[in-house]
Residue frames as qw, qx, qy, qz and C-alpha x, y, z in Angstrom:
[[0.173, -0.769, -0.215, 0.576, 3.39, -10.91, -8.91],
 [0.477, 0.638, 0.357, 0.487, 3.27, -8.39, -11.19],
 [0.106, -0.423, 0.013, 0.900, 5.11, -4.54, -11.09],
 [0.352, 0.750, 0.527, 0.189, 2.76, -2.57, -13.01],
 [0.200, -0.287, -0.218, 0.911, 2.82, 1.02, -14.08],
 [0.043, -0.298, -0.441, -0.846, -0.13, 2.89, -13.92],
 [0.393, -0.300, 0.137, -0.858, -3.24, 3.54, -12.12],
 [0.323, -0.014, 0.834, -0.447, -4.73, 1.18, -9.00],
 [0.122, -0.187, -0.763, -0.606, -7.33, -0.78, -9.74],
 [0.322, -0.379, 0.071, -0.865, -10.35, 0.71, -9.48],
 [0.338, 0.032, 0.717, -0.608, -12.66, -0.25, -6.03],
 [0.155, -0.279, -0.947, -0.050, -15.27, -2.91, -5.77],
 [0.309, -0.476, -0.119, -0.815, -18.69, -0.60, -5.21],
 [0.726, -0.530, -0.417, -0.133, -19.39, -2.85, -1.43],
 [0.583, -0.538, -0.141, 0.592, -17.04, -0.95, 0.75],
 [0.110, 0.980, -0.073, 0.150, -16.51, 2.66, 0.66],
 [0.610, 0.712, -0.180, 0.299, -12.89, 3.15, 0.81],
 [0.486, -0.762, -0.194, 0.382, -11.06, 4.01, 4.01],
 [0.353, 0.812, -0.080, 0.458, -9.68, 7.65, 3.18],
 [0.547, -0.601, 0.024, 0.583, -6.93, 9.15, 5.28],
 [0.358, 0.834, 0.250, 0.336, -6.54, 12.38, 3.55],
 [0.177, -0.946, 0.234, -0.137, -4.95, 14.61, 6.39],
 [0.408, 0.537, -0.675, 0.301, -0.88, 13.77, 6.73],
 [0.869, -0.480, 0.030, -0.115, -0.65, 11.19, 9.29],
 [0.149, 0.811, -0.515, 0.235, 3.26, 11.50, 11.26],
 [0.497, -0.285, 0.767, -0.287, 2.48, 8.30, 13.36],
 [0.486, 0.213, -0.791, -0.305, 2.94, 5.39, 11.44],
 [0.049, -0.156, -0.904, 0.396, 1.40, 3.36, 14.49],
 [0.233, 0.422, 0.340, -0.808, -1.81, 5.12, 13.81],
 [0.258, 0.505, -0.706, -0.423, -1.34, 4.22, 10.71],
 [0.146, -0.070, -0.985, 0.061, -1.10, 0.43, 11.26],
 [0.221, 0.169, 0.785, -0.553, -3.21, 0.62, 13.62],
 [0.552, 0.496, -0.027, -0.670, -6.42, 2.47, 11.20],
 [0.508, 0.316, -0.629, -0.496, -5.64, 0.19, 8.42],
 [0.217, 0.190, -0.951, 0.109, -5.17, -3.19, 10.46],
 [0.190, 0.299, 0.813, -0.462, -8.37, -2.75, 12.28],
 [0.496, 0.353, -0.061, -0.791, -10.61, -1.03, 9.55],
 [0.613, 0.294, -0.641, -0.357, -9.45, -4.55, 7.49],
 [0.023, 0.203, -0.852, 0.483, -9.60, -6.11, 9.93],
 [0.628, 0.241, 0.254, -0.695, -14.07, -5.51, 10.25],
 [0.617, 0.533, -0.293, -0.498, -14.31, -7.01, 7.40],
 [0.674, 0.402, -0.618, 0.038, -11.63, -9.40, 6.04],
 [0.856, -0.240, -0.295, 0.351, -9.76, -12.54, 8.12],
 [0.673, -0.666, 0.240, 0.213, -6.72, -11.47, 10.43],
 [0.657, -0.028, 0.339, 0.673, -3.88, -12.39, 7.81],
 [0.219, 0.632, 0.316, 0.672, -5.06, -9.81, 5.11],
 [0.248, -0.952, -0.036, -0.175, -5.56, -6.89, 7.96],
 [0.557, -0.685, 0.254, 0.395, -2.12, -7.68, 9.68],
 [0.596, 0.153, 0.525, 0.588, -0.63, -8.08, 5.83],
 [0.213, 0.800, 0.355, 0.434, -2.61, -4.61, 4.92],
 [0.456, -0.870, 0.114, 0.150, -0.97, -2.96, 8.46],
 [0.759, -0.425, 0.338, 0.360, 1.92, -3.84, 6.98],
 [0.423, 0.484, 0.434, 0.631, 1.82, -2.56, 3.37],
 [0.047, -0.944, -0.060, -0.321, 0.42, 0.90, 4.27],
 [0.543, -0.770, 0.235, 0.240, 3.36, 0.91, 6.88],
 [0.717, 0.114, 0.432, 0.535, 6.00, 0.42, 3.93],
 [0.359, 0.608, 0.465, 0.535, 4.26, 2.36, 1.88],
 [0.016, 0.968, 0.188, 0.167, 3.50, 5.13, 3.77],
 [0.572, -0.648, 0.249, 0.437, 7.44, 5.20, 5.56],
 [0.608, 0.274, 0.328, 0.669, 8.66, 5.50, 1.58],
 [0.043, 0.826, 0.490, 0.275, 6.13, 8.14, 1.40],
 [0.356, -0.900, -0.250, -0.029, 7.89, 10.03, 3.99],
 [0.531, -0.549, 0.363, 0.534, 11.48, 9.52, 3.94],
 [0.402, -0.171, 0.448, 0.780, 11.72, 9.92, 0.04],
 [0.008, 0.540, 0.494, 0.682, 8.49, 11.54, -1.61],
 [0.169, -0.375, 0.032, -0.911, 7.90, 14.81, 0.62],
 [0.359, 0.080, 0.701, -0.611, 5.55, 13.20, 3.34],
 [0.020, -0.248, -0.967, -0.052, 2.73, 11.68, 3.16],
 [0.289, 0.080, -0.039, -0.953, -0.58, 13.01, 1.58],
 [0.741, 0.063, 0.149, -0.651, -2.99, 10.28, 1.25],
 [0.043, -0.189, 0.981, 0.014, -3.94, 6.92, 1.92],
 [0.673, 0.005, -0.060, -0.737, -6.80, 4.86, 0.41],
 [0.045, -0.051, 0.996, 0.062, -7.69, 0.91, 1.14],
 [0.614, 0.234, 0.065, -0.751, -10.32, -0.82, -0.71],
 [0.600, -0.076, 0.788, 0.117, -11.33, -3.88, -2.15],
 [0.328, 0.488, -0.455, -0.668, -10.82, -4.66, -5.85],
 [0.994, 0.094, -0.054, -0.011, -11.67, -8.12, -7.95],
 [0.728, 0.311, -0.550, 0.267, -8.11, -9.17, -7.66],
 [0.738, -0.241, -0.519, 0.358, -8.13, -8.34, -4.05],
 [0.359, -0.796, -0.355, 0.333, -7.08, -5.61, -1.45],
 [0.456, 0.515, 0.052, 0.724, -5.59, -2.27, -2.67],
 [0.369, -0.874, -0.048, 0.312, -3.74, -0.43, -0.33],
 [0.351, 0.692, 0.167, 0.609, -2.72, 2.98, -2.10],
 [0.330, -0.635, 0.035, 0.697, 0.07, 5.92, -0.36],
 [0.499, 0.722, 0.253, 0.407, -0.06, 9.01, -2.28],
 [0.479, -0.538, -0.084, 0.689, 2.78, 11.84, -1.89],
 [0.213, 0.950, 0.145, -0.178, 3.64, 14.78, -3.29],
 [0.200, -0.551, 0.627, 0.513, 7.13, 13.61, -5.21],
 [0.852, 0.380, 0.183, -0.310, 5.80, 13.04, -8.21],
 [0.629, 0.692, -0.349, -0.064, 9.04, 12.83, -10.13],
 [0.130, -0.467, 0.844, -0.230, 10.84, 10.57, -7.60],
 [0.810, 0.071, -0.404, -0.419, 9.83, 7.29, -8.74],
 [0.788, -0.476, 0.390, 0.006, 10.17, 3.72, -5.98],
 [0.424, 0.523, -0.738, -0.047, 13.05, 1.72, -6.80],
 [0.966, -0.115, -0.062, -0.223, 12.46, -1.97, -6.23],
 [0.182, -0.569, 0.799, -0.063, 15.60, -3.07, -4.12],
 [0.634, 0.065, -0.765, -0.094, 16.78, -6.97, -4.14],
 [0.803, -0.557, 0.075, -0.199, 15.50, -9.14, -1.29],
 [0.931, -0.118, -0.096, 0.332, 19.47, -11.19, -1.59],
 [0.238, 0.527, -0.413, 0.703, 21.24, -7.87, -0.96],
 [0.724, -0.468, -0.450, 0.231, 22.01, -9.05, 2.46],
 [0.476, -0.395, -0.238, 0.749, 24.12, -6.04, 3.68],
 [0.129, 0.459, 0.180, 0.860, 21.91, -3.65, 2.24],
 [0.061, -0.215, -0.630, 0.743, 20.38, -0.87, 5.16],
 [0.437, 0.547, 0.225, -0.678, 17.36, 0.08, 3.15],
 [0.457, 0.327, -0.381, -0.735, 15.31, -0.74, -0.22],
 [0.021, -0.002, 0.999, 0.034, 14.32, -4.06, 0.39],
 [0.310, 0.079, 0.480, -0.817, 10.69, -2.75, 1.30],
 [0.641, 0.360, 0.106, -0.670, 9.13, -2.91, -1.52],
 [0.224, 0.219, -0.933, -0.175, 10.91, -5.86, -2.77],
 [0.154, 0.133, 0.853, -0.480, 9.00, -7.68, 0.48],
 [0.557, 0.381, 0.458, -0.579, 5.54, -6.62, -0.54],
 [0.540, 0.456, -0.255, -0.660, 6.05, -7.88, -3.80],
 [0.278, 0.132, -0.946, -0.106, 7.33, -11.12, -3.35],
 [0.295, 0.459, 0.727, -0.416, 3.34, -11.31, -1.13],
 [0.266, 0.395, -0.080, -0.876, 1.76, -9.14, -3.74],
 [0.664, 0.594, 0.454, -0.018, -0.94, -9.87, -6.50],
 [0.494, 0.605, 0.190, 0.595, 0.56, -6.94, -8.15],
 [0.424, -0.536, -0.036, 0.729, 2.71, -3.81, -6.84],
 [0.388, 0.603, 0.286, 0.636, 2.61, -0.22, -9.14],
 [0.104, -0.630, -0.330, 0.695, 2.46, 3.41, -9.36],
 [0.388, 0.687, 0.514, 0.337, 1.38, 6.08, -11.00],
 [0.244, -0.279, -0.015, 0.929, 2.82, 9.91, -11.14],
 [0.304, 0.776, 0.506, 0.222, 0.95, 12.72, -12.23],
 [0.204, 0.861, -0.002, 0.467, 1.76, 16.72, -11.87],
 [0.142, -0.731, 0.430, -0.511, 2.22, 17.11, -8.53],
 [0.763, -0.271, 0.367, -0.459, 1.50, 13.88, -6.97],
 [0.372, 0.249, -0.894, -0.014, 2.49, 10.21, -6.97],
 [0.867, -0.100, 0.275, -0.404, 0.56, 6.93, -5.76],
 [0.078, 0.350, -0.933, -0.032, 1.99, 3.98, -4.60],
 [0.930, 0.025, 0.240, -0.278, -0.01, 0.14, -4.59],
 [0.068, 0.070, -0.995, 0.018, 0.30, -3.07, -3.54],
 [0.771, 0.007, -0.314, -0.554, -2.64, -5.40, -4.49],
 [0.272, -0.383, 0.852, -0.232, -2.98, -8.36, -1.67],
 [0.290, -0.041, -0.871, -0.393, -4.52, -11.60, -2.55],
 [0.686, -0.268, -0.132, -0.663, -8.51, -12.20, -2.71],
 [0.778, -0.196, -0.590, -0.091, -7.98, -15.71, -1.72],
 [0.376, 0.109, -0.673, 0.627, -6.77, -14.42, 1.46],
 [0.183, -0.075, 0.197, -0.960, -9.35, -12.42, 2.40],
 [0.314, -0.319, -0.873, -0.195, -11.78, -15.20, 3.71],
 [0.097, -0.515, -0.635, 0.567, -14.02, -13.10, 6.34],
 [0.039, 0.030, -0.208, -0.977, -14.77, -10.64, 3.92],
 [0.264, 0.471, 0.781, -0.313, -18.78, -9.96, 4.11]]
């Protein structure tokens, strides 16, 4: 697993993106949209493993970067890229340990990296984007 900083990598041109653009306050809605959009497509692990990254990602998105402004999942060549963009750009994630055992929070993104291909972000003016790259080899149903 790589931590990267800088910009996702960029979509495969056989699947248009799923956008979520308008703030979305129900993280079950959430799951749900991502887990079954990847779900068309890709095997069962990689859609319940992509319901589960955009649910990380988008609960950081909300409790520490200003809510949640946009979510994009797409395949890339190294594999799925599910991307949460907010509107803290200058609040940057902080990659907790997974062996703090009596910590109540930051482990999140620990978790999706120790599954991850690779795990970044990128900041710009107003905005920030999180990603977690999941693995191609997982994503046997893909058509």
């Amino acid at each position: 697993m790589v931590v990267t900083f800088g910009v996702a990598p960029e979509p495969l041109g056989w699947v248009e993106p799923l956008r979520l653009l308008e703030p979305v306050g129900d993280l079950r809605f959430l799951r749900r949209a991502v887990g079954r959009w990847v779900g068309a497509w890709c095997g069962s692990l990689v859609a319940e493993r992509a319901a589960w990254a955009v649910s990380e990602l988008a609960g950081n998105a909300v409790r520490h970067g200003g809510g949640l402004a946009a979510v994009r999942v797409y395949p890339a060549a190294a594999g799925l890229v599910v991307e949460v963009c907010d509107g803290a750009a200058g609040v940057l994630p902080v990659l907790g340990r997974l062996d703090d055992v009596l910590a109540e929070s930051g482990r999140g993104l620990a978790m999706l990296a120790a599954v991850a291909v690779d795990l970044g972000w990128s900041s710009g003016v107003s905005e920030k984007s999180v990603w977690v790259v999941l693995d191609a080899a997982d994503m046997t149903g893909a058509v």
